[in-house]
N, C-alpha and C positions, 0 to 999 in steps of 0.2 A: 802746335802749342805744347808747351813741355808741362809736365808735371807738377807740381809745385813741391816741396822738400815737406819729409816726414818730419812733424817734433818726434823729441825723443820720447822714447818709451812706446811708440807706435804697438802694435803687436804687427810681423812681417805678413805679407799679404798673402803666403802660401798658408802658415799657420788660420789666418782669419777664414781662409777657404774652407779649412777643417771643423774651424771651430762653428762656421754656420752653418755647416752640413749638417755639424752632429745636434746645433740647436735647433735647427729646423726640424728634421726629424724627434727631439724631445717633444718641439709644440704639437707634432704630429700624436704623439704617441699621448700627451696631454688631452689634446682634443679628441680624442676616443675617449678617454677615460670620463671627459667632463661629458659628454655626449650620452655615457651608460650611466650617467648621475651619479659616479664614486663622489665619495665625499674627502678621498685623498686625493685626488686632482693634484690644488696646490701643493701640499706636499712632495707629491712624486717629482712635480715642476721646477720646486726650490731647490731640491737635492740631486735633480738632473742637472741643473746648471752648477751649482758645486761642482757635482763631477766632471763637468765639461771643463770648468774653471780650472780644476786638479791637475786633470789631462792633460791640460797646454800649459803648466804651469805659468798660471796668468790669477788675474784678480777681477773680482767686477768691475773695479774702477778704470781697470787697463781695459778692461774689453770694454766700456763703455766708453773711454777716451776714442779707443780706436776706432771704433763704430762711428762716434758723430765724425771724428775728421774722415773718414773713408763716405761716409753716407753723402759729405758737406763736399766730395769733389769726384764727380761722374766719371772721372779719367781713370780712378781708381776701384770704384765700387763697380761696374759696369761689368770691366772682367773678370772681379771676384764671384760677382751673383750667377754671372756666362759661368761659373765652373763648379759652384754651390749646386747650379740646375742640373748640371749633368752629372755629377757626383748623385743625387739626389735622383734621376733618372735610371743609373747603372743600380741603384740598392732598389728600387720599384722593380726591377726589370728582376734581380738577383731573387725578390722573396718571392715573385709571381715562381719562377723557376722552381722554387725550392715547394712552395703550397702546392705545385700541379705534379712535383716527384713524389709528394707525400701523400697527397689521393690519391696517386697509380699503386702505391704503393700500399695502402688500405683495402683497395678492392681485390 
C-alpha cells in the first residue's frame, strides 16, 4: 500500500523527527518543573515551543497541520515516533554518561 501524498505546507518528516524530539524532551523538562510545583511550568512550556517553533522555522499552525495529517496516517507517523524514540534514547543514554563523569569527577 503506498502512502498517500503530503498537502502542501506538510513540515518534511526528517524535520518533524527533530521537532518532536526536542518537544518531547520540553514536556520532559516541563514535567520536572510541574512535579517540584514551580509555578513557571507553563511558562517555560510556552516559550520552549516558540523556541522549538524558531528552530525549524515553522509556525504553530504548521506544526499542528503537520501533526494531525502525520498522526491521521500510521505509514507515516510510525517511523517518525521509531526515530523520536531512539533520538530520545541516544540523549538518555548521552546525560546518564555525562552525570556519572561528573560524580567521578567530584569525588
Amino acid at each position: 500500500m503506498s502512502k498517500p501524498p503530503k498537502p502542501k505546507g506538510i513540515i518534511p518528516e526528517d524535520t518533524m523527527v527533530l521537532m518532536l524530539t526536542d518537544i518531547h524532551f520540553l514536556e520532559g523538562v516541563f514535567f520536572s518543573i510541574q512535579v517540584a510545583g514551580m509555578d513557571t511550568a507553563n511558562l517555560v512550556t510556552y516559550k520552549g515551543y516558540n523556541t522549538v517553533f524558531a528552530k525549524y522555522k515553522t509556525t504553530p499552525e504548521q506544526f499542528k497541520k503537520s501533526w494531525t495529517f502525520y498522526m491521521a496516517h500510521p505509514e507515516y507517523s510510525d517511523p517518525i515516533y521509531e526515530k523520536v524514540v531512539e533520538n530520545i534514547t541516544i540523549l538518555q543514554t548521552e546525560s546518564v554518561k555525562k552525570q556519572k563523569a561528573a560524580k567521578k569527577e567530584s569525588n
